[in-house]
mmCIF file of the C-alpha atoms, coordinates in Angstrom:
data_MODEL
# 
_entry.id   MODEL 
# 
loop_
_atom_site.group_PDB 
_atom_site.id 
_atom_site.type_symbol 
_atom_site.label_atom_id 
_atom_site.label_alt_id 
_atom_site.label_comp_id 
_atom_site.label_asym_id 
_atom_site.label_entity_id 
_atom_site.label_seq_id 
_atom_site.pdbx_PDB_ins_code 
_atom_site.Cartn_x 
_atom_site.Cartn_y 
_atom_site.Cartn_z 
_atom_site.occupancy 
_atom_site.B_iso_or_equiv 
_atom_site.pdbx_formal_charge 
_atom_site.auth_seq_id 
_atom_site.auth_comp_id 
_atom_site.auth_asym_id 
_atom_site.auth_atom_id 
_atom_site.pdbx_PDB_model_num 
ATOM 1  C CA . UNK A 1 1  ? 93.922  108.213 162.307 1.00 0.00 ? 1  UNK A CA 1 
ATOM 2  C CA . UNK A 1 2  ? 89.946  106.533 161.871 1.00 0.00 ? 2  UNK A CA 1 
ATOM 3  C CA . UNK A 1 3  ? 90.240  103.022 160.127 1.00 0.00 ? 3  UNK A CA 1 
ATOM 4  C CA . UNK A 1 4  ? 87.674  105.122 157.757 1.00 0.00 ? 4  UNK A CA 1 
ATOM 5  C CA . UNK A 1 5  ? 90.948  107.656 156.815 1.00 0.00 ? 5  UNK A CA 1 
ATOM 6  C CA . UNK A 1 6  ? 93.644  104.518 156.423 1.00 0.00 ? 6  UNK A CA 1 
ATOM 7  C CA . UNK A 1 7  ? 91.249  102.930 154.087 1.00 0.00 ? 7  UNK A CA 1 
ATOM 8  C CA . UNK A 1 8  ? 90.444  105.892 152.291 1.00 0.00 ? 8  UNK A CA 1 
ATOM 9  C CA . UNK A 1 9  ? 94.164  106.861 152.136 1.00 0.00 ? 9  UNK A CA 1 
ATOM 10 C CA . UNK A 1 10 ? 95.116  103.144 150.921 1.00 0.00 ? 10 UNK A CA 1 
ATOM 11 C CA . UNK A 1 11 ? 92.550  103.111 147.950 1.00 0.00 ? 11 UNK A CA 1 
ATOM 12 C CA . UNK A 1 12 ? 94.263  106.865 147.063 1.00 0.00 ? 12 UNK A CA 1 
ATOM 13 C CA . UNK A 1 13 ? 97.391  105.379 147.014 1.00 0.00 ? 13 UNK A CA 1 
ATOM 14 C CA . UNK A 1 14 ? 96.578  102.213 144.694 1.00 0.00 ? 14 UNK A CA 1 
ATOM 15 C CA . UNK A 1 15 ? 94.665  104.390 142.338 1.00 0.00 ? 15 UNK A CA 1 
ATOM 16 C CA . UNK A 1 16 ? 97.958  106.840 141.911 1.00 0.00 ? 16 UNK A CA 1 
ATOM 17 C CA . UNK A 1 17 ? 100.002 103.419 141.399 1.00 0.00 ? 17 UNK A CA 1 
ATOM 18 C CA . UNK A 1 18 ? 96.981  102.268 138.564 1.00 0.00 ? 18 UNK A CA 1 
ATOM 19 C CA . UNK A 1 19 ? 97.720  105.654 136.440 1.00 0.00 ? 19 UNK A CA 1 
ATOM 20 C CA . UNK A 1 20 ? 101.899 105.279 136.674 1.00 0.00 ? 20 UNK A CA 1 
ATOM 21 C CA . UNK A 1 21 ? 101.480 102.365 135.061 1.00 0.00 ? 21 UNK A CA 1 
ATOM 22 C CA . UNK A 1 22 ? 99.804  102.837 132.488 1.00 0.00 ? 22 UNK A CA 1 
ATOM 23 C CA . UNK A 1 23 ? 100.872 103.988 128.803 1.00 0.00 ? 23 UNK A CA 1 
ATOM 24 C CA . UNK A 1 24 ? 99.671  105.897 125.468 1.00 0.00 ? 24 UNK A CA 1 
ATOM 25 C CA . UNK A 1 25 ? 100.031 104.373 122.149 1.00 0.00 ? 25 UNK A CA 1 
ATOM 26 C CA . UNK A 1 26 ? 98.820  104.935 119.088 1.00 0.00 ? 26 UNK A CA 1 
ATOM 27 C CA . UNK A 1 27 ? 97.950  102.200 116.562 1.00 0.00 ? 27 UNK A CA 1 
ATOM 28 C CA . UNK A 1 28 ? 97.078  102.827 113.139 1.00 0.00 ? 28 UNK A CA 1 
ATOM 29 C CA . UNK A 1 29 ? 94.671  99.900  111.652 1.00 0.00 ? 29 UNK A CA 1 
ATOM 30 C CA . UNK A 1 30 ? 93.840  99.155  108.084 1.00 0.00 ? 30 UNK A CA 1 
ATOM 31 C CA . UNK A 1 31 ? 90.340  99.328  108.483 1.00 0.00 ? 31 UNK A CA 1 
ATOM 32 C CA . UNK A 1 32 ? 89.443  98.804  104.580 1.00 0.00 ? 32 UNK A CA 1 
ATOM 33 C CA . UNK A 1 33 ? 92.142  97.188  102.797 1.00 0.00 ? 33 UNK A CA 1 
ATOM 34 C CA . UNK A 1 34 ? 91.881  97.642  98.688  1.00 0.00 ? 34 UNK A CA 1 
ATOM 35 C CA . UNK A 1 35 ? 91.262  93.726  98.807  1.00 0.00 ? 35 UNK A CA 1 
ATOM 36 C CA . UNK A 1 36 ? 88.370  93.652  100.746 1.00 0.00 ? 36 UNK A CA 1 
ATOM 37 C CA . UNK A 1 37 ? 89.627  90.589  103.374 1.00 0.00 ? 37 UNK A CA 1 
ATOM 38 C CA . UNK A 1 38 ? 87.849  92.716  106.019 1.00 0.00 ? 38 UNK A CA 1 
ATOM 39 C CA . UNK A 1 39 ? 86.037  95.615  106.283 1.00 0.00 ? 39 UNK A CA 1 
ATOM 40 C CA . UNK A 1 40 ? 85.809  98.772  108.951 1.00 0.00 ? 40 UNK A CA 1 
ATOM 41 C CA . UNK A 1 41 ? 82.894  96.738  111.162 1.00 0.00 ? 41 UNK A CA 1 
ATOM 42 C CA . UNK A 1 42 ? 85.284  93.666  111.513 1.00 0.00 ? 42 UNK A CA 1 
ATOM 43 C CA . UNK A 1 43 ? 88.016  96.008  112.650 1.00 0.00 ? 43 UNK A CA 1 
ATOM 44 C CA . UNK A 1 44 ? 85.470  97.615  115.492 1.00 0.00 ? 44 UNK A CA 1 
ATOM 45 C CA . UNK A 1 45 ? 84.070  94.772  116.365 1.00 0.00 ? 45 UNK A CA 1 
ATOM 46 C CA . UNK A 1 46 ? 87.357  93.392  116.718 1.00 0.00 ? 46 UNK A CA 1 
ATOM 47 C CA . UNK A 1 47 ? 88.795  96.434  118.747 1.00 0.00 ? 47 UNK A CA 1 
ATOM 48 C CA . UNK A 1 48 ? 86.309  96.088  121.061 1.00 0.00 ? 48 UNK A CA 1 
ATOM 49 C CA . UNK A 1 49 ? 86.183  92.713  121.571 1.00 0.00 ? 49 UNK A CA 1 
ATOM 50 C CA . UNK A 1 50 ? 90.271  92.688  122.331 1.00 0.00 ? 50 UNK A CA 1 
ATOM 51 C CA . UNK A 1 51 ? 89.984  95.897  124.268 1.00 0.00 ? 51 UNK A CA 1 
ATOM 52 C CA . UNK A 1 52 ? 87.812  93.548  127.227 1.00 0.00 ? 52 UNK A CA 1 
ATOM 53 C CA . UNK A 1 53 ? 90.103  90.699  126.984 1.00 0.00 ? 53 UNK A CA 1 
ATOM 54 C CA . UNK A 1 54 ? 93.137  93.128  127.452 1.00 0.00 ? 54 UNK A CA 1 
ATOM 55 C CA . UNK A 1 55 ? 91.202  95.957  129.784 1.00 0.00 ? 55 UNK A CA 1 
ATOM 56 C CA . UNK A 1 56 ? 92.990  98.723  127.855 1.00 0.00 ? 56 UNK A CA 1 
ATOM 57 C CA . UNK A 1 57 ? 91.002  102.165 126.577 1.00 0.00 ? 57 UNK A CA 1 
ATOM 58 C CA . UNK A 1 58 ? 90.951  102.503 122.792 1.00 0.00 ? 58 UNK A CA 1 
ATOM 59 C CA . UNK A 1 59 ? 89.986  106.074 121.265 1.00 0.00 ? 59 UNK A CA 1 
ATOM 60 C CA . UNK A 1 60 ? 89.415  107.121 117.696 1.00 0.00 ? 60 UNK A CA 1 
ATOM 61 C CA . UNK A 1 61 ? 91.763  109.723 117.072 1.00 0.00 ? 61 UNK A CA 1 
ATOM 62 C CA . UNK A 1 62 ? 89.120  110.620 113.772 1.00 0.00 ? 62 UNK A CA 1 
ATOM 63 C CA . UNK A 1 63 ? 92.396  110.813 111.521 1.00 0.00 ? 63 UNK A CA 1 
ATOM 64 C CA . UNK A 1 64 ? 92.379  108.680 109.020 1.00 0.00 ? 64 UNK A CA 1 
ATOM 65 C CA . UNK A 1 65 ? 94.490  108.071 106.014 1.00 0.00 ? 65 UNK A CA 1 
ATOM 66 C CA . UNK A 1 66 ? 95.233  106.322 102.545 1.00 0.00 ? 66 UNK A CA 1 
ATOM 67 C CA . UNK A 1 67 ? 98.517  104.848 102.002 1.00 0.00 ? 67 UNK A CA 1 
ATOM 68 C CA . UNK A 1 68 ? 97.844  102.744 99.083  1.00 0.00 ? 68 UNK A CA 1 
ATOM 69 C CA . UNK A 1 69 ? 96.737  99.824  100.609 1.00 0.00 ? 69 UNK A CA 1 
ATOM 70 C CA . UNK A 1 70 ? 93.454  101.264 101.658 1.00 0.00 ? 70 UNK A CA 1 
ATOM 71 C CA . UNK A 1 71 ? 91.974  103.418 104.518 1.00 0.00 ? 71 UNK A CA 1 
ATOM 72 C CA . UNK A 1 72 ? 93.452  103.435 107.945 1.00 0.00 ? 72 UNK A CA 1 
ATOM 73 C CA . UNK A 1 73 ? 92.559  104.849 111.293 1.00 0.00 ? 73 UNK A CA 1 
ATOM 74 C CA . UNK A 1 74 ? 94.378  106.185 113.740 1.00 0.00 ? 74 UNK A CA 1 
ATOM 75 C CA . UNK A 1 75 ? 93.601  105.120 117.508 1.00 0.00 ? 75 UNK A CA 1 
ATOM 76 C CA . UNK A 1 76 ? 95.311  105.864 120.970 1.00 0.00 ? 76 UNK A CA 1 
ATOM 77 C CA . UNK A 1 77 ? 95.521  103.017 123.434 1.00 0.00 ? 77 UNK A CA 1 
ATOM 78 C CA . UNK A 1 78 ? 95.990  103.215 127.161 1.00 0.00 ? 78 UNK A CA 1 
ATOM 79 C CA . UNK A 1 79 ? 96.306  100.223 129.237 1.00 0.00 ? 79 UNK A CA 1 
ATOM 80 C CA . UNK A 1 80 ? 99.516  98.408  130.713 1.00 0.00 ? 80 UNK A CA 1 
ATOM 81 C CA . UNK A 1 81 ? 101.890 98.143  128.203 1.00 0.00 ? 81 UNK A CA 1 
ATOM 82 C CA . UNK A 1 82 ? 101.814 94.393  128.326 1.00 0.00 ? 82 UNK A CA 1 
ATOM 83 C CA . UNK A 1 83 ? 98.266  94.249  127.660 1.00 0.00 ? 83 UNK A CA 1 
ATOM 84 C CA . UNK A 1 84 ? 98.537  97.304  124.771 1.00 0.00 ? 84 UNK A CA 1 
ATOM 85 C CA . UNK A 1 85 ? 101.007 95.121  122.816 1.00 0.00 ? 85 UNK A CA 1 
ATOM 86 C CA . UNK A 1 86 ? 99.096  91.532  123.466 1.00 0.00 ? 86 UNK A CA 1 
ATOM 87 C CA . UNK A 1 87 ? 96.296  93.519  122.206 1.00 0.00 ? 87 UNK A CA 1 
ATOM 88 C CA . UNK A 1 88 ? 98.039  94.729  119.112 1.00 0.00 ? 88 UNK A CA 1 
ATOM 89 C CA . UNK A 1 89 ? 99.710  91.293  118.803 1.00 0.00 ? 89 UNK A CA 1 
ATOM 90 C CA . UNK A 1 90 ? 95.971  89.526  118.729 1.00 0.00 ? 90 UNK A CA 1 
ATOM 91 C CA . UNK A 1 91 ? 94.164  92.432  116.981 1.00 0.00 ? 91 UNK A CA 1 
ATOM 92 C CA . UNK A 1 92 ? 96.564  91.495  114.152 1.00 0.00 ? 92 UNK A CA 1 
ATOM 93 C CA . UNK A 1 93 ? 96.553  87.905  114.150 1.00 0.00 ? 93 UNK A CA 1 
ATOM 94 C CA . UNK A 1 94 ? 92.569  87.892  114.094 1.00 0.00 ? 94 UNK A CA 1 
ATOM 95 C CA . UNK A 1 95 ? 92.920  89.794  110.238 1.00 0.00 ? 95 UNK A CA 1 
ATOM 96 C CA . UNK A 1 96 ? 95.265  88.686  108.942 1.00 0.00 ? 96 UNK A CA 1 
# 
């Protein structure tokens, strides 16, 4: 076996062990609350900033939903699940 093929094999292998460990959430967020503490471009703003900090995917599911409160948003997160819930941990400690 080349050096080239070892290599090759050894990044295949770490990229396998990347996906196993990561997870799917979902994460509904209040992006409009009746009382108007925040609004839906301090919630993306906010996503995205966290998302970097915690290297986790975010997508908008597009579902969104009024349970009295105002309207929330549905999004899936992949990451490590450490990182998904310090992200969900921070996410709701910056608006609240």
């Amino acid at each position: 076996m080349t050096k080239e093929n070892e290599c090759l094999i050894i990044k295949t292998e770490r990229k396998k062990e990347e996906r196993e460990m990561k997870v799917e959430k979902t994460f509904w967020v209040l992006e409009a609350p009746d009382s108007e503490l925040w609004n839906e471009q301090d919630t993306e703003e906010e996503i995205s900033r966290l998302s970097k900090v915690w290297e986790i995917e975010v997508i908008d599911t597009g579902e969104v939903c009024d349970w009295g409160f105002g309207q929330e948003r549905k999004y899936v997160l992949i990451g490590e699940e450490e990182n998904i819930e310090e992200f969900k941990f921070q996410f709701e400690e910056a608006l609240s």
